[in-house]
Each structure stands twice: as C-alpha cells, then as structure tokens.
C-alpha positions in Angstrom: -57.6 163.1 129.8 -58.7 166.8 131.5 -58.2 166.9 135.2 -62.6 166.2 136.0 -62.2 163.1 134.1 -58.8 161.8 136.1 -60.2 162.9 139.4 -63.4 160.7 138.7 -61.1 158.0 137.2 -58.9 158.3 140.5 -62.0 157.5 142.9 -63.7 154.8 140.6 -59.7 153.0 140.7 -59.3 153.4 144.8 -62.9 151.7 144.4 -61.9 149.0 142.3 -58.5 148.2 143.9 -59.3 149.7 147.4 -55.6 151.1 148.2 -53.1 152.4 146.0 -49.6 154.1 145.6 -49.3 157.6 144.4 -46.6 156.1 142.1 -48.6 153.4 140.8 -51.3 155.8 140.3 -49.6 158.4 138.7 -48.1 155.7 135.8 -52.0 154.2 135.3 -53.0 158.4 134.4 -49.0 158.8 133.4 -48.6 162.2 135.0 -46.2 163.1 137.7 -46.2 162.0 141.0 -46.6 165.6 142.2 -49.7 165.8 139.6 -51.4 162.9 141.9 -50.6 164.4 145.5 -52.5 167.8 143.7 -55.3 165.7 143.0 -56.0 163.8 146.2 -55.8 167.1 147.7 -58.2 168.4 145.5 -60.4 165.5 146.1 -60.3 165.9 149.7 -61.7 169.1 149.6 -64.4 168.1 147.7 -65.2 165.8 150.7 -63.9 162.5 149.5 -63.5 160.8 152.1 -59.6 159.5 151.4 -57.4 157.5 154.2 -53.6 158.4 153.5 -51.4 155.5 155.4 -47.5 156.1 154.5 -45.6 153.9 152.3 -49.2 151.8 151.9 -51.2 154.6 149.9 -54.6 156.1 149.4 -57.5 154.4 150.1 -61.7 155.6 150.7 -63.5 155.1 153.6 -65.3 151.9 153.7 -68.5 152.1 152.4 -68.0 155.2 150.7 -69.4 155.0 146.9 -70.0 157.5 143.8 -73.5 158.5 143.4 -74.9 156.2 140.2 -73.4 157.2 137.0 -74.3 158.2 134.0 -73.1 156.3 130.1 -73.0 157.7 126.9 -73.9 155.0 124.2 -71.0 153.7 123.5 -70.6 152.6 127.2 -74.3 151.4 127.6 -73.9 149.5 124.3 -70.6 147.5 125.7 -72.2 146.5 129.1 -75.3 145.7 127.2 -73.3 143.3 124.9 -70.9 142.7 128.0 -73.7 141.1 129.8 -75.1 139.3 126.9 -72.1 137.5 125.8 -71.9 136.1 129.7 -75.3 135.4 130.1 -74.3 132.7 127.0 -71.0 131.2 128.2 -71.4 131.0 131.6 -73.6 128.7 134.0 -77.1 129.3 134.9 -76.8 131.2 138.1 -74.3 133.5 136.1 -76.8 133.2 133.2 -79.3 135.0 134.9 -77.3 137.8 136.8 -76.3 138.6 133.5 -79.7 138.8 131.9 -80.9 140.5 135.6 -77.8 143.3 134.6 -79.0 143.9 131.3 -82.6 144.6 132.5 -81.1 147.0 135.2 -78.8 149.0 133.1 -81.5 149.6 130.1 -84.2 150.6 132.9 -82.0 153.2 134.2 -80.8 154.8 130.8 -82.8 157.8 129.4 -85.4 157.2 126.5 -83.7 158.4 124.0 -80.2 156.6 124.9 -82.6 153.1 125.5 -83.8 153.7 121.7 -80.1 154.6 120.5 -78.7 151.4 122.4 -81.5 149.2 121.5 -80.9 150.1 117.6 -77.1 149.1 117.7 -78.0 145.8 119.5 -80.2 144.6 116.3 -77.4 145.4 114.2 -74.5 143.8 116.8 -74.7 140.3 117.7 -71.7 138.0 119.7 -73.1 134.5 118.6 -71.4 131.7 120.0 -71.3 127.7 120.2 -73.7 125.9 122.1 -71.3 122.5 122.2 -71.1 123.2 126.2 -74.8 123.5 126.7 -74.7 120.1 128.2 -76.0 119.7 131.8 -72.8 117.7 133.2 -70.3 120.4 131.4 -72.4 122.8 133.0 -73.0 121.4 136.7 -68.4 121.5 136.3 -68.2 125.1 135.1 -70.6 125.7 138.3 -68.1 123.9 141.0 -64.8 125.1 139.6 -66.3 128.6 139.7 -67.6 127.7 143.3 -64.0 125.9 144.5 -62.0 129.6 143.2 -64.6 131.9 145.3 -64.3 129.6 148.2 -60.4 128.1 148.0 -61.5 124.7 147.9 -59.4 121.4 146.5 -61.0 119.4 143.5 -60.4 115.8 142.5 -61.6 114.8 139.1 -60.6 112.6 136.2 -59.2 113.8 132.9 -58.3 112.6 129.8 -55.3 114.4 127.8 -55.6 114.5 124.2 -52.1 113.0 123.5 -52.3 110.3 126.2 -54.2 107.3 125.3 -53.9 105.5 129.2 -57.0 105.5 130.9 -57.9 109.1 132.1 -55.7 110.0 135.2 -57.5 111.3 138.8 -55.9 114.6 140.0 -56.2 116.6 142.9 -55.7 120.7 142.6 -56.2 124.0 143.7 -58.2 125.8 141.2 -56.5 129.1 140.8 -58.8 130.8 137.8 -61.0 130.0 135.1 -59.7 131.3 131.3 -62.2 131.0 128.3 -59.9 130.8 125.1 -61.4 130.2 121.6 -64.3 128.9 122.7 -62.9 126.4 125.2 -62.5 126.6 129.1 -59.4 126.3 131.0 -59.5 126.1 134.5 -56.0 127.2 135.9 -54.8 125.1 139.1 -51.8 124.3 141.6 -51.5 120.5 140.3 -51.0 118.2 143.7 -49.3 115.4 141.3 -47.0 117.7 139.4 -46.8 120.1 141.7 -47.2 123.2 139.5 -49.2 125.3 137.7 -51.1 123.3 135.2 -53.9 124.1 133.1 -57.1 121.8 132.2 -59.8 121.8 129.6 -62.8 122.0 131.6 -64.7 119.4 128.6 -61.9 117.1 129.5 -62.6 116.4 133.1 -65.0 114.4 134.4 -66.7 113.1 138.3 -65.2 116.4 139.4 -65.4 116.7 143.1 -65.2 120.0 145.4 -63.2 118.6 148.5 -63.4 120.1 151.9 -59.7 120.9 151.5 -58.8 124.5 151.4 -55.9 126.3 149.9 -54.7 129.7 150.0 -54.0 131.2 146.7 -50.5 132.9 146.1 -50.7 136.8 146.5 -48.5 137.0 143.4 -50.5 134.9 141.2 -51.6 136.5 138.0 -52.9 135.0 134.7 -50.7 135.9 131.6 -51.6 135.9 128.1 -50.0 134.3 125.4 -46.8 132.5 125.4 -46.7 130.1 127.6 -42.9 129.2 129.3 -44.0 125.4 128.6 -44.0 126.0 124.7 -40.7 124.8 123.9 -41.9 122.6 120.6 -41.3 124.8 118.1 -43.2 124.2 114.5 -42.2 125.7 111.4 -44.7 125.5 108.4 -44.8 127.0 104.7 -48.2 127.8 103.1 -48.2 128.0 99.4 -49.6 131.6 98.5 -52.8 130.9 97.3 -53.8 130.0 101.0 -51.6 132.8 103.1 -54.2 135.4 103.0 -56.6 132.6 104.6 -53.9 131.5 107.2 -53.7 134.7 107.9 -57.6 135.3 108.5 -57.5 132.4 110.7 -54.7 132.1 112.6 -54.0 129.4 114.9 -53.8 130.0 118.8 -50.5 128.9 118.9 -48.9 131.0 115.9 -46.0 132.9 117.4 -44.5 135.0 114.0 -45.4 134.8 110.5 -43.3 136.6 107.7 -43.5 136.4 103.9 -41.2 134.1 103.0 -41.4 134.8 98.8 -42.8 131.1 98.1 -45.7 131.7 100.2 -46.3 132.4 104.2 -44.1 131.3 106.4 -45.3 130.4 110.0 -43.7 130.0 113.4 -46.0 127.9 116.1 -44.9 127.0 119.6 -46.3 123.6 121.7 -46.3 121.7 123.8 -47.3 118.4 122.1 -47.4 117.7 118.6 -50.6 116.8 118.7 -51.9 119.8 120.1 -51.5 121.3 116.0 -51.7 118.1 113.7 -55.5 118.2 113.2 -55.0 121.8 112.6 -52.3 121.3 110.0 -53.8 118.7 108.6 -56.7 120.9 107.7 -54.7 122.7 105.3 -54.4 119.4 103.1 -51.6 119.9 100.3 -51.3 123.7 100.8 -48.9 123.2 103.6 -45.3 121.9 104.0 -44.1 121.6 107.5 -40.4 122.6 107.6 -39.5 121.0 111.6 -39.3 119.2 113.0 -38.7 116.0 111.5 -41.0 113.7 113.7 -44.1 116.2 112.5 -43.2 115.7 108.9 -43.2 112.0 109.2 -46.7 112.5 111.1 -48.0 114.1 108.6 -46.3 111.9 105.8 -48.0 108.8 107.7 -51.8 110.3 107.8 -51.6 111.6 104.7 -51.0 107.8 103.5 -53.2 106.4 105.7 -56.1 109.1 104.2 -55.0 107.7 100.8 -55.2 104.0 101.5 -58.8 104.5 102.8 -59.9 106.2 100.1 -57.9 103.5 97.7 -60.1 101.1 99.1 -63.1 102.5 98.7 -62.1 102.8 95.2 -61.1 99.3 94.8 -64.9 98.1 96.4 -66.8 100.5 94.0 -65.0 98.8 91.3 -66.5 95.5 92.0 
C-alpha cells in the first residue's frame, strides 16, 4: 500500500472505530510506529481535523467526514451484491434499506461503471433459501435484532433438537445475531445457565422483548469456528469413491481431514451426537464411523431400523 492510499485508509479507520492507538494502527497498515506518527502529522497538515489524547490515541473531530467517494468496479460490484444478499436474509425493514442502498450506490456511479456493474450482476447471482420467509420467523428475526440495538431481555420458548421434554422458556440477554449455513443463531447471556449460549432463531417460539435491560460486556466478541463446548469428538472413514464429494461438501463441524490410504479420514467436533447423525447418515454405506462407540451403535440401530421398514414393505407387496 503507497503512502495516499494508507493516509485515506488511516481516516476512513479513525471513522469506523472513532479512536485508536498509534500501535494498533501501525500493526492494521504493519509499518512502524514512527511510520504512523509521520502520517498523522502529515494528515494534520492537510487540515484533518485529528484530537491526539495521550495513552488513549487519535481520534477526528466529531462530525468530521470524507467528502463522498469514488469505487472502481470491483468495489461497486461487492456493495451491489453486498446489499442484495441482505435485502434476502434479513427482515423487511432491513429488506428495504438494502434495496434503498442499492438504488443509491448505482445512481451515484458514472455511466460507464453503472453499465460495467450492471453486466457482472447478470452474470453473478447469491441465490438463497426461502424456508425463513415465514411471517412468525420473520416478526423474531425483527425483535432479537431490536432487543441487541436496544439491550433489552427476551423470554421465549425453545425446543432443542436432542431434547424430547416439552420445549423449555428462557430468559437472555441477546448479545449478537450470527447467520451460519443458512441458519440463524442469536448469541445470548443465558439467565438459566448463566453463560453464553447460542440459539437457532427457527427453534424459538412466543419470543418476548422484556423491559429488562442489560449491559453488554465491553470484551465481548463473536469468534469463528471451534467452539470451547465441542468436546465430542467424531472420527469417520469415507471409502474413496465418495472423499472427493466429502470433501466438496464438508460438514460445519469438520475439524481435520487427512488421506488415510483406504479412503478419507475425517475429524468432527460436537456437542451432541445428534447434532451429526442425520448428516452421517446421508452418506449411507460409504461411511464407517471409527468413535466413539455409542455413535456406531446409533448408526448400527437406524440402519436396521431403515432395513426392517423397507423389509416390510417388501413382505406386504408380496401379498
């Protein structure tokens, strides 16, 4: 990155994050500490107007904001599909900022970048499922969002795959919402367990926004992958006439996966058995799960279970 580019990219961060360290900013650009003092210098006097508080950082001047930018295609083209793939998953107040976004950032691009960018989006499409069109998943996705903006307790019912009681009523401190292979999680403090929990959004039901209000942990973050409360760990062999298609469709909780010279050897962490039998299953007789024990029994006990059924069937076409 040449020195115009980080200077702009310095500004548009201070905007984003309002105050920052020179050593935090200097490892986002990964130049020198000294590198960064040059450059807020040399932004100053450009007349940025920058606020320098010791041991805090650099911050703008409230209210202070880069004249309206320019996009190559590339960039138009990603805020264009950005906004598009929002517009589909999200509720419809969201639904239509996003489509309100799209018709903003086209109108403002030049002609011949509109035609460009309009000629990639015919050839570029994010299609997704429509499974949570329905108006009550909606009207949920619409007050968890609401409860995170405003710190606000909810109460609702849910129903956990793996438990067959009668659906348990929670109360919780939505935290975030996370949208993972199609499905909604909304993150929360759990009031019953008291810790972090997560829930699928299609799960809960009678979901209420209390007049409660909680204050969100400064340190809270969302991490990817690897959850600490995967301790299950699953060990399954596919034969090699399926690893290249195990390996095309991976499941979300595949961990490692090696060659193993009979086929392809994979390593899944869960929670809950249940949370991979349907997926295991799916591979029929081109998989052999290794551990634990209790799975292979599962599996052993639906597979005969599959074969009586059909036995049956059999039996009453016979006569």
């Amino acid at each position: 990155m040449n020195r115009i580019d980080r200077l702009l990219a310095i500004v548009l961060q201070l905007q984003a994050k309002r105050r920052q360290r020179a050593e935090d900013l200097a490892a986002t650009f990964e130049v020198s500490k000294r590198t960064i003092y040059r450059d807020m210098l040399a932004l100053a006097e450009s007349g940025v107007p920058l606020i320098s508080e010791p041991g805090k950082g650099y911050s703008l001047v409230e209210g202070y904001f880069l004249p309206p930018l320019s996009f190559s295609t590339d960039e138009a083209l990603m805020l264009l599909i950005g906004s598009d793939f929002a517009a589909q998953n999200f509720d419809a107040q969201y639904h239509s900022a996003a489509l309100t976004a799209n018709r903003k950032i086209s109108a403002v691009l030049p002609a011949k970048l509109q035609a460009d960018v309009a000629d990639l989006q015919r050839s570029i499409r994010f299609i997704t499922p429509t499974k949570h069109g329905a108006p009550e998943f909606l009207r949920t996705l619409q007050q968890v969002r609401r409860a995170i903006i405003q710190r606000q307790t909810v109460r609702f019912s849910y129903q956990a795959r793996f438990n067959t009681d009668s659906p348990s009523v929670r109360d919780a401190d939505p935290y975030a919402l996370v949208h993972v292979a199609e499905v909604w999680y909304m993150v929360t403090y759990c009031h019953v367990r008291h810790d972090i929990r997560n829930f699928r959004l299609n799960r809960i039901v009678q979901l209420r926004v209390l007049d409660q209000t909680f204050v969100r942990p400064t340190n809270f973050e969302i991490k990817d992958g690897d959850p600490t409360d995967r301790m299950l760990m699953i060990q399954a062999l596919f034969d090699a006439e399926t690893a290249r298609w195990v390996q095309e469709s991976p499941s979300y909780y595949q961990t490692a996966a090696e060659d193993h010279g009979e086929g392809w050897l994979v390593t899944l962490h869960v929670r809950h058995e249940d949370e991979i039998l349907q997926w295991l299953l799916g591979w029929g007789a081109h998989v052999q799960v290794l551990a634990p024990d209790s799975l292979r029994t599962r599996i052993a006990q639906q597979a005969q279970a599959t074969l009586s059924l059909y036995a049956e069937k059999v039996v009453e076409n016979e006569f």
